[in-house]
C-alpha positions as CSV (number, residue, x, y, z in Angstrom):
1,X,6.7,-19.6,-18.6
2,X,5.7,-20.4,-14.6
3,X,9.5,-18.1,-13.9
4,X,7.7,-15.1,-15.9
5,X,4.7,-15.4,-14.3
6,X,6.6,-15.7,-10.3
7,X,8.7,-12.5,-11.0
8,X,5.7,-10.5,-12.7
9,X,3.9,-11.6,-9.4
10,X,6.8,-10.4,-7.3
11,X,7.4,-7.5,-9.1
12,X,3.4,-6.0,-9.0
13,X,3.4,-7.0,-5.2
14,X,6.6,-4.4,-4.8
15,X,4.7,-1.9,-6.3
16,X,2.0,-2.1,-4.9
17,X,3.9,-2.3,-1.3
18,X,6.0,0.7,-2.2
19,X,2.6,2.7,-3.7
20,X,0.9,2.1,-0.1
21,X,4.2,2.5,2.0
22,X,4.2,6.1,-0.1
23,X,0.9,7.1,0.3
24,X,0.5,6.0,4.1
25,X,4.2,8.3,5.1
26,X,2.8,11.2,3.2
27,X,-0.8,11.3,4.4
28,X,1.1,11.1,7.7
29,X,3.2,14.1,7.0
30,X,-0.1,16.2,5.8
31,X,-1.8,15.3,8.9
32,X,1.1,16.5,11.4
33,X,1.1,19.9,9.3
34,X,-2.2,20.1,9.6
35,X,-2.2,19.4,12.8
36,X,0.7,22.0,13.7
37,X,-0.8,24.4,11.9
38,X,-3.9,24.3,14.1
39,X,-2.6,23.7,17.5
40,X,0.6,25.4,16.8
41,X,1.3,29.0,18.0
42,X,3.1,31.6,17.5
43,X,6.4,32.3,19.1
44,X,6.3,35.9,18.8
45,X,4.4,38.0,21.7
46,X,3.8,41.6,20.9
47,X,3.5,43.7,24.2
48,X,2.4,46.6,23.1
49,X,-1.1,48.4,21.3
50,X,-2.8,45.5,23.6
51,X,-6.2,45.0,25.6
52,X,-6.6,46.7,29.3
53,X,-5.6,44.1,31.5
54,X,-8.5,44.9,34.4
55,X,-12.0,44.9,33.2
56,X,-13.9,48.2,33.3
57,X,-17.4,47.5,34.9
């Protein structure tokens, strides 16, 4: 009866462990898309159809 108990213990602590290892690695993930996302640029730099370069006063 005490072995059940010990390896039903063991077994909801991996769980658990794995659960929180899971969800910690893919908030991570979201936040470094988000993150590129916003600070990120483009790498394209079209040089044409743009603004004067002098300001007209």
């Amino acid at each position: 009866m005490r072995t059940k108990v010990i390896v039903i213990a063991i077994a909801t602590i991996l769980v658990a462990g794995s659960a929180g290892a899971w969800l910690l690695v893919s908030e991570k993930r979201a936040a470094q898309e988000r993150r590129q996302e916003f600070f990120g640029s483009t790498k394209e730099f079209p040089t044409t159809g743009g603004q004067k370069m002098k300001p007209e006063w």
